[in-house]
N, C-alpha and C positions, 0 to 999 in steps of 0.2 A: 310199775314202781317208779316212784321221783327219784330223782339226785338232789341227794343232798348234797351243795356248794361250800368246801370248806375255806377255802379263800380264793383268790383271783388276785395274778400278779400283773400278766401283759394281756391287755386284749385290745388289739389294733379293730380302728375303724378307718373303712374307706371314708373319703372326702370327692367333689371333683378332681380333677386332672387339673387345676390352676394356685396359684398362689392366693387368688383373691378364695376360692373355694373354700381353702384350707382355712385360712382366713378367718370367714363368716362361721365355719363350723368352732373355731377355736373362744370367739365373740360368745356364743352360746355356751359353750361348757364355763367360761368366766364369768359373765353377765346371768345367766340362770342357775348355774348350778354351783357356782362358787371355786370353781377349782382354778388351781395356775399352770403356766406350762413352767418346762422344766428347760435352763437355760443349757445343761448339760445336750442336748439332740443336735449331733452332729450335721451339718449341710450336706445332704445325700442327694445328687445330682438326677433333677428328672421328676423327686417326689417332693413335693412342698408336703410341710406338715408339721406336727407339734409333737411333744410328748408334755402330756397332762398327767399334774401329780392329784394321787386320787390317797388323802390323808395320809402320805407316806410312806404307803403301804402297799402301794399296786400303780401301777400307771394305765394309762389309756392313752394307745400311739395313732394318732389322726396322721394319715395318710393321703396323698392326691393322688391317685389313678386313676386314671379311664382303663378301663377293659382289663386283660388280662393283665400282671406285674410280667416287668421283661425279666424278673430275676424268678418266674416261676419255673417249677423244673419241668411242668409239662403242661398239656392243656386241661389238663382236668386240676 
């Protein structure tokens, strides 16, 4: 059986682990898909990234990490 999607408010995407990474991926959600970031996203030490407004209705949080997050609780 499908799932039906009733809405979508955060869904974080990884990026590279750099500033330029975050960057280049933020270039593309502007340039192609029309969306802005969100001046509100605090400077979170370690992850470069954005928070993309998605019609003001949902965001999509672009992330830099490589590998595991140091703020995950475990390795899985």
């Amino acid at each position: 059986m499908a799932i039906k999607i009733l809405a979508l408010h955060h869904h974080a995407v990884r990026t590279g682990g750099s500033q330029e990474e975050a960057d280049k991926t933020m270039t593309f959600y502007r340039e192609v898909l029309g969306l802005g970031a969100d001046a509100g996203r605090p400077q979170i030490p370690g992850i470069p990234g954005y928070w993309v407004d998605v019609a003001g209705r949902a965001q999509v949080h672009l992330m830099g990490v490589e590998g595991a997050s140091r703020f995950a609780k475990g390795p899985g």
